[in-house]
C-alpha positions in Angstrom: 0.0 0.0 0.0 2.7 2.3 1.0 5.0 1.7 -2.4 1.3 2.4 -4.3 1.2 5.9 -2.9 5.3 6.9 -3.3 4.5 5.8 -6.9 1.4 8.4 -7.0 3.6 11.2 -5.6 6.5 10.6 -8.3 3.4 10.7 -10.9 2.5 14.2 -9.3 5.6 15.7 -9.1 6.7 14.4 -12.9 3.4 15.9 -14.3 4.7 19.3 -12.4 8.0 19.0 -14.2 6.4 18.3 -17.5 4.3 21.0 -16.9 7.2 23.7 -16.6 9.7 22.3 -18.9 7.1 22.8 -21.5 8.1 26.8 -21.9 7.2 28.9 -24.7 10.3 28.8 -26.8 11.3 32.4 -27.6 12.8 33.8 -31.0 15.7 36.0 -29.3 17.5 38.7 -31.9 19.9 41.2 -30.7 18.9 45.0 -32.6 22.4 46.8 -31.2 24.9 46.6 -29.0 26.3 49.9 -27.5 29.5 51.1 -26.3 28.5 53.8 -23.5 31.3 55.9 -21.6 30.9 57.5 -18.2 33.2 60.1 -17.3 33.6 59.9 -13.8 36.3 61.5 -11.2 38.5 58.5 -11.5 38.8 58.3 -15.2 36.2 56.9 -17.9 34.2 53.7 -16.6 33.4 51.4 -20.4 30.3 49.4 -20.4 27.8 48.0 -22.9 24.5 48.7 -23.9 22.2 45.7 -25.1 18.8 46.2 -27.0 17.3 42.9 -27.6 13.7 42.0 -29.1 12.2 38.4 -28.2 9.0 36.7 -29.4 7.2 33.1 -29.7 6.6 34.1 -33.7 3.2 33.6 -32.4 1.7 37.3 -31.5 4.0 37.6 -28.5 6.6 40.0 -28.3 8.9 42.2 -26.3 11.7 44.5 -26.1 14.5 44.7 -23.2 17.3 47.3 -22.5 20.3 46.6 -20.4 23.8 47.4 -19.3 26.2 45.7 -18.2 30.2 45.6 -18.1 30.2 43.2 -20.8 28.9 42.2 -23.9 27.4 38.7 -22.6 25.9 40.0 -19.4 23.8 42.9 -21.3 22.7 40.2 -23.7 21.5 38.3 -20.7 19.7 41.1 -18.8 18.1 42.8 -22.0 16.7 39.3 -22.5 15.4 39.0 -19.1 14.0 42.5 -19.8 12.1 41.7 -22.3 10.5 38.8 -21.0 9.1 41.4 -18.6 7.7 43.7 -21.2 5.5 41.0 -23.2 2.9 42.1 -25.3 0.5 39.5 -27.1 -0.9 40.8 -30.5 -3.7 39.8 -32.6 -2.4 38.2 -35.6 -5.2 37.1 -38.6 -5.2 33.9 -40.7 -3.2 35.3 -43.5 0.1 36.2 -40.8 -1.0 39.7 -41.0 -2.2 42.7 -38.6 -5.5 43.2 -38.7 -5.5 47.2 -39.2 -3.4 49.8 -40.4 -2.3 51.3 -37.1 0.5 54.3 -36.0 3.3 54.1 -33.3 4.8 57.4 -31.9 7.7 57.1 -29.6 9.8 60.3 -29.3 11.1 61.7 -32.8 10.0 58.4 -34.2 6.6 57.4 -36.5 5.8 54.2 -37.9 2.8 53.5 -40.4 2.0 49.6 -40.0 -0.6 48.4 -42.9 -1.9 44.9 -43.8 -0.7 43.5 -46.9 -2.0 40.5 -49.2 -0.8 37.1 -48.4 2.9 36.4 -50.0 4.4 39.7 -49.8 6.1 39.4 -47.1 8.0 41.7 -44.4 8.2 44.9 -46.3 10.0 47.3 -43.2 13.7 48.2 -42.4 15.8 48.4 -39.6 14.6 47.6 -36.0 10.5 47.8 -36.8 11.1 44.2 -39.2 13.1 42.4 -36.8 10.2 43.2 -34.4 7.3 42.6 -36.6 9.5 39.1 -37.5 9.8 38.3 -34.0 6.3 38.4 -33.7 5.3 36.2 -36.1 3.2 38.4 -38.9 4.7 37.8 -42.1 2.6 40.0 -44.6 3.0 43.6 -43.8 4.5 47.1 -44.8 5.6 49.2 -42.2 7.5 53.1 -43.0 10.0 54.7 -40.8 8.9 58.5 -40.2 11.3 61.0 -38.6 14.5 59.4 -36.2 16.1 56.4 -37.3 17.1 56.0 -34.2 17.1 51.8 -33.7 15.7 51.7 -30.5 12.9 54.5 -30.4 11.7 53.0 -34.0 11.4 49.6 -31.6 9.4 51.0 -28.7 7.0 53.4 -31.5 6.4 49.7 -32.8 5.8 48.2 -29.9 3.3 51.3 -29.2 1.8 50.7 -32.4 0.8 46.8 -31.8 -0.4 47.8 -28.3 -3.3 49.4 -30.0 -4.1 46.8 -32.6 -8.0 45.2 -31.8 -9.6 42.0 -33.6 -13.7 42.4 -35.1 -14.2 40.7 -32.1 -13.2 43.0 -29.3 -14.5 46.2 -31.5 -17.9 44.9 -31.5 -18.0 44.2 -27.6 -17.2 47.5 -27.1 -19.7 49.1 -29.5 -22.0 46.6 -27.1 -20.6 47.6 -24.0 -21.4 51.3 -24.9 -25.1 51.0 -26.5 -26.4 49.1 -23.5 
């Protein structure tokens, strides 16, 4: 009797194992690395800026910022940064946003519009790597005003925020009739 319930335990705590192992796996890619200078009394202290966007390729995404004395450690803590900062997006059948929609962030301005199936990432810089990241693969996106790498990120990122399915539009429109 006792050897039937150690045997129902190790079941339990195997299924719990499973059940974490089982992670999301994320799509990690590295938009600039940054050498930043601080002048200080003693001298110039050297360290590293990391940007990094991560994503399931599945409407999930996010972007992390770090610093860290090396190149490897701001790698690490931008990723964990960005795991932090995840965002899930609607994405339709055809890999695509559902809208046009507009990102501001600072100096920057990015125009996101649906395209037709087979065209493909049409964007430059850090804006494709994050709409690639996040799994739509039909899409043209315009860079307006900085090209600054990291504020055409976050104006992206501001621009998905706002994206909204048929679905949730027309709950709304119920919400505010009634």
């Amino acid at each position: 009797m006792s050897t039937d319930l150690k045997q129902i335990n190790k079941v339990k705590k195997n299924s719990r194992r499973s059940e974490t192992l089982t992670d999301v796996k994320f799509v990690e890619r590295l938009i600039k690395i940054g050498r930043v200078t601080k002048v200080t009394k003693g001298g110039k202290k050297l360290s590293f800026r990391a940007v990094v966007v991560i994503g399931d390729e599945n409407g999930q995404v996010g972007i992390g910022i770090a610093k860290a004395e090396d190149v490897v450690n701001a790698f690490k803590k931008a990723k964990s940064d960005a795991r932090k900062h995840l965002i899930k997006i609607p994405v339709t059948k055809t890999l695509s946003v559902p809208h046009s929609i507009t990102g501001n962030f600072g100096a920057c301005k990015i125009i996101i519009k649906p395209a037709v199936e087979g065209s493909g990432v049409i964007a430059g810089g850090a804006v494709r790597t994050v709409l690639e990241v996040a799994g739509i693969k039909n899409v043209i996106a315009k860079q307006l005003g900085s090209d600054n790498l990291l504020n055409n990120a976050q104006a992206a990122i501001c621009g998905l925020k706002t994206l909204t399915t048929k679905a949730q539009v027309s709950k709304n429109r119920d919400i505010v009739l009634n």
